[in-house]
C-alpha positions as CSV (number, residue, x, y, z in Angstrom):
1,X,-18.4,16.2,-15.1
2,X,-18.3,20.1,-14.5
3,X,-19.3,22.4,-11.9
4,X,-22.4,23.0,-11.4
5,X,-23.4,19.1,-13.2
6,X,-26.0,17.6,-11.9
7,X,-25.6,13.7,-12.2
8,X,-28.0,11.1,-11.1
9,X,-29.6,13.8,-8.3
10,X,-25.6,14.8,-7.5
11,X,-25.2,18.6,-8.0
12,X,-21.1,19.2,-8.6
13,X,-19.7,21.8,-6.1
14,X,-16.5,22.2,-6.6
15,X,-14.1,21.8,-9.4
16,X,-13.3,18.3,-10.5
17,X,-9.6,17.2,-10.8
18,X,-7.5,13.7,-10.5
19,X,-4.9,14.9,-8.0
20,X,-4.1,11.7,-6.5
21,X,-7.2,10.0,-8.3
22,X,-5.1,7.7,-10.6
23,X,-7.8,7.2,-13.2
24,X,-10.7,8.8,-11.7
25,X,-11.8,12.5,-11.7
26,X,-13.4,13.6,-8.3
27,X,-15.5,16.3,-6.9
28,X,-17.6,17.1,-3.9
29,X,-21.0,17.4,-4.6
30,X,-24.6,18.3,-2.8
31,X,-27.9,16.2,-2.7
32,X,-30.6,17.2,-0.5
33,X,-28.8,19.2,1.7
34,X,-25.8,17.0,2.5
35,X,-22.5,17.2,1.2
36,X,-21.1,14.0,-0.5
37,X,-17.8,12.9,-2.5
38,X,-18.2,12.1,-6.3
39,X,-15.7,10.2,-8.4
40,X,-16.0,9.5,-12.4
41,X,-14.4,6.5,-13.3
42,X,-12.3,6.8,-16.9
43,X,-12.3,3.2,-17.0
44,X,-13.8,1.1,-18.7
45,X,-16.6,3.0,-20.8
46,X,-20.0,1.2,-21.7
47,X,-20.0,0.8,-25.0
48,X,-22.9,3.4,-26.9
49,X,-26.3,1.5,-27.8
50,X,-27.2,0.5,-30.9
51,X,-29.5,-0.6,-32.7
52,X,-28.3,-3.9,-34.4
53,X,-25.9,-6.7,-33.3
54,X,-22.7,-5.2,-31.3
55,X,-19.7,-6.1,-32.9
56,X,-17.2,-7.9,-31.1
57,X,-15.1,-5.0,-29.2
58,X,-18.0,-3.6,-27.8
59,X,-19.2,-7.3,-26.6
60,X,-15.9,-7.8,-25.0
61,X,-15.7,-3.9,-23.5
62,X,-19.5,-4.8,-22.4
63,X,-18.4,-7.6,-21.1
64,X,-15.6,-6.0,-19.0
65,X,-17.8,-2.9,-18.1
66,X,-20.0,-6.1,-16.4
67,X,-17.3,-7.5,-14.2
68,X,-16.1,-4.1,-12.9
69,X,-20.3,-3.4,-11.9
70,X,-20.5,-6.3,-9.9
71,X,-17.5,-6.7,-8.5
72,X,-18.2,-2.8,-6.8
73,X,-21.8,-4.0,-6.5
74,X,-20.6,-7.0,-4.2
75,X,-18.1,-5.1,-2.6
76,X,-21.0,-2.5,-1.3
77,X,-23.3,-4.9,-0.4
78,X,-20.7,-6.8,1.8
79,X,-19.6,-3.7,3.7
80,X,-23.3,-2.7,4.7
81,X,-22.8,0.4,6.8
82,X,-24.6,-1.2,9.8
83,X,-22.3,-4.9,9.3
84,X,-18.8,-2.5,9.7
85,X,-19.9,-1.2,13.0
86,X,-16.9,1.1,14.5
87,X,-16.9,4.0,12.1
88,X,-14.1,3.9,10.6
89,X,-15.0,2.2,7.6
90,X,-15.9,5.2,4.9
91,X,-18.0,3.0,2.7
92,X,-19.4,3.9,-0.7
93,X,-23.3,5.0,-0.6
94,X,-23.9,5.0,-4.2
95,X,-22.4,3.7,-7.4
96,X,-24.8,4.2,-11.2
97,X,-24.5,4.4,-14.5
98,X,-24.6,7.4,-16.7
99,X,-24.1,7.3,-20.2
100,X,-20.9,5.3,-20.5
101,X,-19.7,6.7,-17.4
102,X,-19.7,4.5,-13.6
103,X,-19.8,6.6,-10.5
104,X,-19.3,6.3,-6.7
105,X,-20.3,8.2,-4.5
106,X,-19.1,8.3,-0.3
107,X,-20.5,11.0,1.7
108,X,-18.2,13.4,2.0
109,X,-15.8,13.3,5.8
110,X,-13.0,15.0,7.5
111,X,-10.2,14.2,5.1
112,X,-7.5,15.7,7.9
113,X,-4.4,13.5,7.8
114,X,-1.8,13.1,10.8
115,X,1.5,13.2,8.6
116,X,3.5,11.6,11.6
117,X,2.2,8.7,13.4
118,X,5.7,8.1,14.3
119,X,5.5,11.1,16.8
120,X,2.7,9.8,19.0
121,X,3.4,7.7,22.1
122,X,3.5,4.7,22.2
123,X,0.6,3.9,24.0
124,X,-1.2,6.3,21.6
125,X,0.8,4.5,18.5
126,X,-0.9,0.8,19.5
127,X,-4.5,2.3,19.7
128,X,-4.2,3.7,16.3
129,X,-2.8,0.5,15.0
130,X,-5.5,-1.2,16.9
131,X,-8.4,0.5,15.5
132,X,-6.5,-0.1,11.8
133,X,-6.4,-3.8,12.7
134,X,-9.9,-3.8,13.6
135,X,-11.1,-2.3,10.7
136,X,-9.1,-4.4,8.2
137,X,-10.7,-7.5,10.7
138,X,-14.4,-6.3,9.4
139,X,-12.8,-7.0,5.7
140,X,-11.5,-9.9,7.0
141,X,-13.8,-11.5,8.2
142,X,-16.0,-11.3,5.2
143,X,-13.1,-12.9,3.0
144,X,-12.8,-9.4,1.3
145,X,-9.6,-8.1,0.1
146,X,-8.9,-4.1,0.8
147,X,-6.1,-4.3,-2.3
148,X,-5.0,-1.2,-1.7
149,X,-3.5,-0.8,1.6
150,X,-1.1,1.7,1.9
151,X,-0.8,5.3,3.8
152,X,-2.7,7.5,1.4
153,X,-5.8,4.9,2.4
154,X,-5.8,5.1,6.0
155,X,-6.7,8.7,7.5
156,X,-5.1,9.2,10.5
157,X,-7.3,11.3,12.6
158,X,-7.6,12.9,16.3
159,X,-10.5,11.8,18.3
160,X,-10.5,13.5,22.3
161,X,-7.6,12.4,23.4
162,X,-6.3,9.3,21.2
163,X,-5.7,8.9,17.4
164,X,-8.1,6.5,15.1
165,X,-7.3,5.4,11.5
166,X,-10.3,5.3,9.0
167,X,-9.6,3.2,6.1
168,X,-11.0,4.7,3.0
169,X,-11.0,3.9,-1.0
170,X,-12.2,0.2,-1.4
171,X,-12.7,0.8,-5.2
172,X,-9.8,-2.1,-5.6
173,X,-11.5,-4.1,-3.0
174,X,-12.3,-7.9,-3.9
175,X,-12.9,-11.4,-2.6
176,X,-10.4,-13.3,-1.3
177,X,-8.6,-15.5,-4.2
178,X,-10.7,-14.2,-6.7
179,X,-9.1,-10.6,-7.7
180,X,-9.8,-8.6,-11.2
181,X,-7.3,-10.1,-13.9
182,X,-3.7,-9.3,-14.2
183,X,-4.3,-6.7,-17.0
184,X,-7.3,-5.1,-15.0
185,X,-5.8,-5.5,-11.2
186,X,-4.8,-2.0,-9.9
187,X,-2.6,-1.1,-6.9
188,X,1.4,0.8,-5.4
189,X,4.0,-1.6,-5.7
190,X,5.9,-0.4,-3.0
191,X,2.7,-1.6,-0.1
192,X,1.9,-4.6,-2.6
193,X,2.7,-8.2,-1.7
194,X,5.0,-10.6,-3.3
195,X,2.5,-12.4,-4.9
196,X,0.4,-9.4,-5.8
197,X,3.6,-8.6,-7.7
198,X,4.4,-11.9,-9.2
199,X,0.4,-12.4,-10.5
200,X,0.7,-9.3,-12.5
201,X,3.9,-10.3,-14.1
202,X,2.0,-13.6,-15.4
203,X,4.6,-15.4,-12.8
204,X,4.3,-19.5,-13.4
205,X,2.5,-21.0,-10.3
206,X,1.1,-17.8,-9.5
207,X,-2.7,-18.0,-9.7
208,X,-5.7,-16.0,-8.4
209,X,-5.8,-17.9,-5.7
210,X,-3.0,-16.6,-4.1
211,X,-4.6,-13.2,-3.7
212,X,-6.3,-13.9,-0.3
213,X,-6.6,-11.7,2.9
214,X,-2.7,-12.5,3.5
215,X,-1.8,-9.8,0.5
216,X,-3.1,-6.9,2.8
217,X,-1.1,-8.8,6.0
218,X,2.3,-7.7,4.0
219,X,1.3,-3.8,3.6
220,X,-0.3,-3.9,7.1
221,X,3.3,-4.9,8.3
222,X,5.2,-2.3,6.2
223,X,2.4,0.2,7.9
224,X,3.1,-0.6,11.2
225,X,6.4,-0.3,10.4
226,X,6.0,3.1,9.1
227,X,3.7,3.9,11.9
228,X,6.5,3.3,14.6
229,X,9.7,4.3,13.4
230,X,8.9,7.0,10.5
231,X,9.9,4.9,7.5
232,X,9.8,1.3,5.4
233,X,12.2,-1.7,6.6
234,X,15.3,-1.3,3.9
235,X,15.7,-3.0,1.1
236,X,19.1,-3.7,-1.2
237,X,19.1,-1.0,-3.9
238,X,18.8,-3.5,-6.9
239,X,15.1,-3.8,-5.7
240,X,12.1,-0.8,-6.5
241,X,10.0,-2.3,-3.9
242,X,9.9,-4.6,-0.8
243,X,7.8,-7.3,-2.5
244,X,10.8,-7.7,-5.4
245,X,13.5,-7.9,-2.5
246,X,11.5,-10.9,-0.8
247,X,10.6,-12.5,-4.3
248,X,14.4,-12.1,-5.0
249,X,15.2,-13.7,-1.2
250,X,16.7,-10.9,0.1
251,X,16.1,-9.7,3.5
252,X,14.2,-6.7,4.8
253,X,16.0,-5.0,7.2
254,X,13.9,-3.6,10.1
255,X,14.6,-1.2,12.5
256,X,17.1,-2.0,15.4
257,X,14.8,0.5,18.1
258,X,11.8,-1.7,17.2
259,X,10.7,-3.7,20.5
260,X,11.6,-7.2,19.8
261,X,8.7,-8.9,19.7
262,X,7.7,-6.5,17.2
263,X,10.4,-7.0,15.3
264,X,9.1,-10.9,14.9
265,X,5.4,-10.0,14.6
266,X,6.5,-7.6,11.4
267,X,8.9,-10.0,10.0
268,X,6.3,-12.8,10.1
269,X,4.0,-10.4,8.2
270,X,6.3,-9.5,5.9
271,X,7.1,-13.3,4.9
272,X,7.0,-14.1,1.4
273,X,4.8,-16.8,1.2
274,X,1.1,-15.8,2.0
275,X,0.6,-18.9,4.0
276,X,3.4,-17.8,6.3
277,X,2.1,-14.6,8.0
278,X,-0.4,-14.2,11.2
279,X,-4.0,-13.0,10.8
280,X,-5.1,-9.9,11.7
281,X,-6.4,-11.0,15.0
282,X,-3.1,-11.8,16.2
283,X,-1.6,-8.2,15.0
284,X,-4.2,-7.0,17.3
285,X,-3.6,-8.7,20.1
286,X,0.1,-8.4,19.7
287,X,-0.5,-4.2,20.4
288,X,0.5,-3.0,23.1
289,X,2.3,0.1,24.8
290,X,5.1,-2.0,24.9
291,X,5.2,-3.8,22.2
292,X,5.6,-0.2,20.3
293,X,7.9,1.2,22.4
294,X,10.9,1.9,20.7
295,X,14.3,1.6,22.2
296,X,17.9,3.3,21.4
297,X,19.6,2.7,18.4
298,X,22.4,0.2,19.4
299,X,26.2,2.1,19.2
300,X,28.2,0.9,16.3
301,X,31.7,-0.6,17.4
302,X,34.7,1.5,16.8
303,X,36.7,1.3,13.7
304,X,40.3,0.9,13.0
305,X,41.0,4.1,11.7
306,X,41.9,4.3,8.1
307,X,45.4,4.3,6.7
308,X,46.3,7.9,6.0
309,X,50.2,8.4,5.1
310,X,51.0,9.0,1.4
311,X,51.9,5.2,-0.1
312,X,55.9,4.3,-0.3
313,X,57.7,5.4,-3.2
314,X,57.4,2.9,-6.2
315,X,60.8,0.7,-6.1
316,X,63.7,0.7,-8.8
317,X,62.8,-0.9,-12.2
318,X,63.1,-4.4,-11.7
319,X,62.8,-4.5,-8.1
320,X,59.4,-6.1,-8.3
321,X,57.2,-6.5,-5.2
322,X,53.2,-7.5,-5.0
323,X,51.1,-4.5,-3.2
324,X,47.8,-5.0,-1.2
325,X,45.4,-2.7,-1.3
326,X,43.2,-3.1,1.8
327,X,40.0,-0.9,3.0
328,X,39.7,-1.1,6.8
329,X,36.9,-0.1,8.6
330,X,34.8,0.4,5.1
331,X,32.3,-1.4,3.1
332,X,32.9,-3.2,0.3
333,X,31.9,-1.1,-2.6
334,X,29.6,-2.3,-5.3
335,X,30.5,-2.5,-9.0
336,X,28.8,0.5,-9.7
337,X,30.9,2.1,-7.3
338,X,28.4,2.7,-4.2
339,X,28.6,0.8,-1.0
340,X,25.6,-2.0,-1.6
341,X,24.0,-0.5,1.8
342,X,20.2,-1.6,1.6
343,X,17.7,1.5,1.2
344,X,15.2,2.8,3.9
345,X,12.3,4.7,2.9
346,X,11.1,7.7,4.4
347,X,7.4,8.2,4.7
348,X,7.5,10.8,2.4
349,X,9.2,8.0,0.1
350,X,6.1,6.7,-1.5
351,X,5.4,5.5,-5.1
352,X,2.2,7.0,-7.1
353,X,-1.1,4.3,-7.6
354,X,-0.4,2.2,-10.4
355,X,-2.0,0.1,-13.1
356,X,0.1,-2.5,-15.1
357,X,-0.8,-3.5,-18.3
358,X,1.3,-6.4,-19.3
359,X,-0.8,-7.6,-22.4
């Protein structure tokens, strides 16, 4: 795919790259006088034609090349453009063949990005999460997965006077408790579920069909939590993600201004059993301007100020006496010497798209 390429009827416009394509290369392109986005998938490649029996790599890269075609083909015909209703649905208009390559193809939008929900009001804060749960509903509702939920997904755009959120890239899309395989599944740990997680480490117990609609519930919550306070709950340092804290039963730690009927509605979502957390419905109608109104950060008590004076004089030789060394008003620190506070993540905090391969 270069400039100028004309693929399938799509006439490249610009420059492909893969910034913050994973493995895809993108491009906008033209096709009878509208303007569209292109992506080239790397993976997998058809295997070339020939003209006697295929040996057995290509059968099984065939074979492969198969399942990744239907399950896009599915996905498309599932999110019919007049089914989403709303609008904020980008769905994909074309996806071919050509050569060994697959392509998709979404007409190209307004990819303008509000970098800090946190900002808005809350009233304006629970119409854009609103209009997120609604979309994710459409998917929902359907029994399809999004599999990819996370900020770099959701565009979060002005329209008059309120912000929307338009959920885009649903190439890791798939129906509920039937996902790709654990060597072929794609995602970011740091918005994936605990089971998402524990599936692609071959986890005992852990089956396909524990890959349901509840998967995208967890990132939704770490979302809205983003959304209203500017960063992830916190998480204890020995952990990358919040799905390895949860699988490892540690807590996550949500923000004290968060309304507190929020706080249960994001802690519910967040709960490490898939079977545990609400539906989208009840996300939406759990928005409200109150529910995201934040409140002040509670004042820590005062400490016992620390012990400053240099330490007695060590006694004569063979005076003997037992010392206590005490730290008031401090944490305990950790055996690597910090104090074992859990982590919060900034928005800006964000781990790149990845695939694991754990054949």
């Amino acid at each position: 795919m270069k400039l100028d390429d004309v693929i399938n009827g799509y006439r490249i416009t610009t420059q492909p790259t893969n910034a913050g394509g994973g493995k895809c290369m993108w491009a906008f392109a033209e096709r009878d006088g509208r303007e569209y986005f292109i992506k080239r998938f790397l993976d997998p490649k058809r295997p070339k034609d020939s003209s006697g029996p295929p040996s057995r790599s290509a059968r099984i890269r065939l074979h492969a090349c198969e399942e990744f075609a239907d399950r896009h083909r599915h996905i498309m015909a599932a999110l019919e453009p007049d089914q989403a209703g709303g609008g904020n649905l980008v769905l994909a208009q074309d996806f071919f063949c050509e050569g060994s390559t697959y392509y998709k193809v979404t007409e190209r939008i307004d990819t303008s990005n509000l970098d800090s929900p946190h900002t808005l009001s809350s009233g304006k804060k629970s119409i854009l999460l609103k209009t997120l749960g609604h979309s994710l509903r459409q998917l929902h509702d359907i029994e399809v997965v999004h599999g990819d939920l996370k900020p770099d997904n959701v565009l979060v755009q002005k329209a008059t006077v309120f912000h929307t959120a338009k959920l885009i890239d649903f190439d890791d899309a798939f129906v509920s408790g039937s996902p790709p395989g654990r060597e072929e599944i794609a995602g970011d740990v740091l918005y994936a579920a605990p089971e998402w997680l524990r599936y692609v480490q071959g986890e005992e117990g852990t089956g396909p069909q524990l890959l349901t609609t509840a998967s995208d519930i967890f990132a939704l919550g770490l979302l809205t939590h983003l959304y209203l306070t500017g960063g992830l709950p916190a998480f204890p340092d020995a952990h990358d993600s919040p799905a390895e804290a949860v699988n490892a039963g540690a807590a996550l730690v949500l923000d004290p201004r968060l309304a507190p009927g929020m706080r249960v509605l994001i802690g519910r979502m967040c709960a490490v059993m898939p079977g545990e957390r609400p539906g989208v419905g009840a996300f939406v109608s759990a928005l409200t301007p109150e529910s995201c109104e934040l409140g002040p950060v509670a004042a820590e008590p005062p400490r016992r100020p620390v012990r400053t004076e240099p330490e007695p004089a060590a006694p004569p030789a063979g005076e003997g006496r037992s010392r206590l060394r005490t730290n008031i008003g401090g944490s305990e620190p950790s055996a690597d010497g910090g104090g074992g506070e859990p982590r919060r993540r900034s928005d800006s905090a964000r781990t790149s798209r990845v695939r694991i391969n754990w054949s």
